[in-house]
Structure formats: C-alpha cells, structure tokens
N, C-alpha and C positions, 0 to 999 in steps of 0.2 A: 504494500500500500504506500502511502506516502512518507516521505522523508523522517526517518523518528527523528530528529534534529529540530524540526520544527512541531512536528506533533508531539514530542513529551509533554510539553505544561497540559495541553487538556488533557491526555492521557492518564496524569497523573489525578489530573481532577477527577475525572472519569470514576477511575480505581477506588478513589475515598469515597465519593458517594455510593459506590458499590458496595463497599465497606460496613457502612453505615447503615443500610437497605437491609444486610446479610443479619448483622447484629440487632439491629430493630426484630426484625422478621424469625430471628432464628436461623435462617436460610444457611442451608450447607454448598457455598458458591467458591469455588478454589478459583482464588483472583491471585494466586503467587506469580510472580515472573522467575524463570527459571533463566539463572547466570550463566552468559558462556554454553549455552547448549550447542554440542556440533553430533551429529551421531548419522552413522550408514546403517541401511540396511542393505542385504543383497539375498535376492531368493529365485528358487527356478519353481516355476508351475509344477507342481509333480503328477503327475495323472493325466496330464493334459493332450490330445492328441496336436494339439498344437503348439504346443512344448515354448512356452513363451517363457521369459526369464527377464528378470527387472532387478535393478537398482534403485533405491530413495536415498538423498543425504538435503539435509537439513545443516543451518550455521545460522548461532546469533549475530554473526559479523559484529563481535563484541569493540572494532575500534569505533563504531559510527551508533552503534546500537545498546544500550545498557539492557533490553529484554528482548527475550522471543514472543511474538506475537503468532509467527507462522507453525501450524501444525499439520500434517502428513497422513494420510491412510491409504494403505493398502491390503486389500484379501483375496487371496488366493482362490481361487476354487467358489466362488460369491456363494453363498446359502448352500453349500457343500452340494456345488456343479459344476465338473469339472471344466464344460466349456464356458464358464462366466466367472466374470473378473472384473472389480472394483477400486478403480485406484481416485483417491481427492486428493483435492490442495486447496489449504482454506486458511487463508490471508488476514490478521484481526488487526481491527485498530480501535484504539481507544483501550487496548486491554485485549487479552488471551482468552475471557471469559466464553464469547460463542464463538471461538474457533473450537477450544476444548468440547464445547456441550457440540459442534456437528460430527467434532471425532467421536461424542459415547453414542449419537443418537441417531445419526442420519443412515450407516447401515442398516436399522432395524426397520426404522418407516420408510427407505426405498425397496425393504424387503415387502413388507405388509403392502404396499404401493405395488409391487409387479404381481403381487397373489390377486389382486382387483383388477388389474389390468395386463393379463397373461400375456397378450401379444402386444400390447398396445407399449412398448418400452418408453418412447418421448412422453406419451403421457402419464408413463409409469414417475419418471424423472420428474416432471414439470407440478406434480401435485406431492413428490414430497419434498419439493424447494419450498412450497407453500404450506406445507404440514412442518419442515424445520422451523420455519419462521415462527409459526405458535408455539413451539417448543420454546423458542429463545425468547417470547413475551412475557413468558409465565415466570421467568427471571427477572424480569422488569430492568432488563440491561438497554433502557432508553438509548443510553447517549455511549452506544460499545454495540460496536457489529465486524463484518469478515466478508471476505471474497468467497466465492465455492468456485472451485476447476472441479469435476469431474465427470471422470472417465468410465464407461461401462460397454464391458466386450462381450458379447454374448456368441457366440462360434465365430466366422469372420466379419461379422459385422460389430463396426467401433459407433458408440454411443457419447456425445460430449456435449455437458450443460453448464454453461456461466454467467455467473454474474458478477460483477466488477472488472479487475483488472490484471489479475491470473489468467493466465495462457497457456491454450495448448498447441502445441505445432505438432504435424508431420514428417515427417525425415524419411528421405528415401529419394525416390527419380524426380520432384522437385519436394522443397521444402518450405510448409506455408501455415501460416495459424491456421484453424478452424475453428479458435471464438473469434468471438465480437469485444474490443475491449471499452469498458462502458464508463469513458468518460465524461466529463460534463461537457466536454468541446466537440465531444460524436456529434454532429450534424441531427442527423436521427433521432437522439436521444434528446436534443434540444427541441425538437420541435413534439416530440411525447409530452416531455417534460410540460412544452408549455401547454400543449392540448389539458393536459388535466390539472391543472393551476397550479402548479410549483413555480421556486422561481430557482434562477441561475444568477448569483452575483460573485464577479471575478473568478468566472470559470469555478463555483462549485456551487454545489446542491444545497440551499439557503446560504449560499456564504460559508459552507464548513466541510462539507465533504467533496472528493474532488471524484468522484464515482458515481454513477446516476444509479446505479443498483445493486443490491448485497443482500445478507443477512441480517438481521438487524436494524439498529439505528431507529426506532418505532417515532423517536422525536424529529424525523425527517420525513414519514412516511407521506404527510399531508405536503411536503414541499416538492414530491416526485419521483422520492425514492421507492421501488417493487422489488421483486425478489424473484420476479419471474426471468426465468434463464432462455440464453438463446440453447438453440439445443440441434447441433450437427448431426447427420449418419455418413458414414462412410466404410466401404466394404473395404477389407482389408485386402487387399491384392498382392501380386510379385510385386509393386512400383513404390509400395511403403515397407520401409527399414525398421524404424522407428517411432513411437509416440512418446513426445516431450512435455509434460507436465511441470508449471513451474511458474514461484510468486515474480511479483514485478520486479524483486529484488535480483533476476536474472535477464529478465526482457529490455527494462532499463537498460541495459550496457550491452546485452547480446542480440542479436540476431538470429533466424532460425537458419542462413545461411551459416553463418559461426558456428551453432551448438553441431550445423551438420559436419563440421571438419572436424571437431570435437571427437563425436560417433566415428571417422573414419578410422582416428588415431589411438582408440582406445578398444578394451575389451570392456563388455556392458555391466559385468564387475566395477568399472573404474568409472565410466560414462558419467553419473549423475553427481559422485563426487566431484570429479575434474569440472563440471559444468558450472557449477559451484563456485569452484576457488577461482575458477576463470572469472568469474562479477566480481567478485572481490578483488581481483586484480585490474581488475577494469575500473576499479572506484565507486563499486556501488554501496551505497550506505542504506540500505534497509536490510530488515533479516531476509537470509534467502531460502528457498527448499523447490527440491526438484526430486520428480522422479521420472525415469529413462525405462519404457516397457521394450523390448524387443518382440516384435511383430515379424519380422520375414529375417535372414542372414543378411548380411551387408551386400548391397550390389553396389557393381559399378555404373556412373553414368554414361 
C-alpha cells in the first residue's frame, strides 16, 4: 500500500483507537506489529497431476518500515482437491488487523461460497469479497483495511480477484498483469467513484486513501470505496510459465518484464525470495511479499 513513511502517524492512530474498542468491548483483536518479519516458504503440490510447485517470501523491509502490515496464504490441494489451489496476498494499512482476520477467514467463506455456487467460480469469488467485508465490520476496524490479490486454480483454468493495488502478472510467452490496479487516478474508477457520490481530493478516496477499493475502511464506504473485485479467467496453456503474486511493495520498482528475467535466472525455490530482495534493492520502502506458482516448465521465447 502506501508509503509507511508517510502513513505511520495515522496508523498509529488507527492502532490506539483499536486498542481502546478491544479493551472497552473485551474484544480479542491481535493489533501486535511483528519486528523485522522476513520468512520463505517453499512447497511442491503433492498429489497433483499437474505437479505445480511455489514459492512465498515475505520482508518487513525493516530500513523504511518499523511493521509488517502484508500477510501471505497459500493451500495446497484447496478443500483437500487435488486439482484446486489457493494462493492470497493481502496488503493492510492503517494496521495488520484485517489483513490477519482475511488470513483466518477468507479460506472458509470462499469455501462455503463455491458449495453455493458449484460451477459458478467468479461468483463463487465475488460474494465472498462481500461476505469478508462483514467479517471485518463486526470488528469495527473503521478506519484499518487491506488489498486482497487472489489466486484460485481449479484444473487448468486460473481464477484472479482484486481489489486495491496488489498485483498479479503472468510470466511466460509474454508477461502482463491480469488485475486492475485500483487507484484513485484509474480513469474508471473516477468516474464510478463519482457516479455514486464519493468524492476524490488530491488523488485519494475523501482525501485519505489512495485506493478506490479494499477491504475494509467502512468510514470510506459512503465516499466510494467497494470491495467488489475485478475478477480474470485465464486457461492455463504451454505460453504461461508463471503466476506472480505480489504487494505494491514489488510493483513499485518492478516490472512484470523484470520479475520475468528474475524467473529465467532462478530455480522457483529461489524465484519469490530473489523477487523480493530485488525491490528492496530497487529502493522500495513499503513491506513486500510475493508468491511465484509455477504453472508450465520455463520456455523459451
């Protein structure tokens, strides 16, 4: 999301009113920021006849950053099937609070979401973005929300829903986003925006968020802010390598033409780390996380 440099003071406000909600209420709401978090994961699909194999790594980029805000999921095998596979990326600002709550809850209601709607996958997606949202109301985390990237592969066909400014690209015979990245200067989203009376001043959503759509943020909802995601398909073919999941904190300084020389020169063990420390080399100062699925062998172009 945006610069922690300039977003800590409200961030920090954020947190204590959160604090304070928690305490009033009793509320069991883990608002800790975790120091210096860097951690990989690396896993191969096991069972899978499509034998896909991923990488995730996460970095607080602790010189620009004092907290992690960005949090990671992936599962294997989705609802114990071997050809379905759920990978997120979910971007928080104002605080950790509902990026964490989409990591404990959003598997289960896009679970109970695809049992309602068996073949219907996009709309399986797109109603539990609006069933997470009520999740994260019932916390009353007003003024604290998060990006969602995610990814859902059901045999060769790829699934991808976002909102905010998480991105996913393709890699392979060319390499190219397949979200939408939803900022307040999108053209598109300006003119939503103003169809349903919000306003935009100094390219952000009342003057404070620089993202027309998320998770959260309920004390934005009347200025423009939804939650409804764009939502891609794309069949997996010979001509894709890779899908690259990954917060703004990589997009900023990379390219999906970059992260693809990235992919040439690594093994998919290495991929999502390297992609990583590569932003951070690059100068980006927000927290970053990536995860790198491997979808077909590396081809040449």
């Amino acid at each position: 999301m945006e610069s922690k440099k300039s977003s800590k003071l409200q961030s920090d406000k954020n947190l204590l009113k959160l604090t304070k909600k928690a305490k009033d209420k009793n509320d069991e709401i883990n608002i800790s920021r975790t120091k210096k978090k860097s951690k990989t994961i690396i896993d191969n699909i096991e069972g899978s006849s499509l034998n896909y194999k991923y990488s995730e790594h996460l970095d607080q980029n602790p010189e620009f950053c004092d907290y992690m805000e960005d949090c990671a999921l992936s599962i294997n095998c989705f609802n114990k099937e071997s050809y379905r596979h759920l990978f997120c990326i979910f971007d928080g600002h104002g605080g950790n609070v509902t990026a964490k709550l989409c990591v404990k809850k959003f598997p289960e209601i896009f679970r109970k979401c695809l049992l309602e709607s068996p073949f219907d996958y996009e709309m399986a997606l797109k109603k539990s973005f609006y069933l997470m949202d009520q999740e994260i109301e019932k916390i009353k985390a007003t003024e604290v929300g998060n990006t969602a990237t995610i990814v859902f592969i059901n045999n060769r066909l790829l699934y991808c829903a976002n909102v905010g400014d998480s991105s996913c690209a393709l890699i392979g015979k060319t390499n190219e986003f397949i979200t939408t990245e939803d900022k307040c200067t999108n053209k598109n989203e300006m003119k939503r925006i103003e169809k349903e009376g919000g306003t935009i001043i100094d390219d952000r959503l009342g003057g404070i968020l620089a993202v027309s759509r998320g998770l959260g943020d309920f004390d934005l909802k009347s200025k423009g802010l939804t939650c409804e995601p764009h939502i891609t398909k794309k069949l997996i073919d010979h001509n894709i390598n890779y899908c690259v999941l990954a917060s703004d904190g990589v997009w900023d300084v990379l390219s999906p033409d970059e992260v693809a020389k990235i992919t040439q020169t690594h093994k998919i063990d290495e991929m999502a780390k390297k992609i990583v420390e590569t932003a951070m080399d690059r100068g980006s100062e927000d927290n970053i996380s990536c995860i790198v699925v491997e979808l077909n062998k590396r081809i040449k172009k």
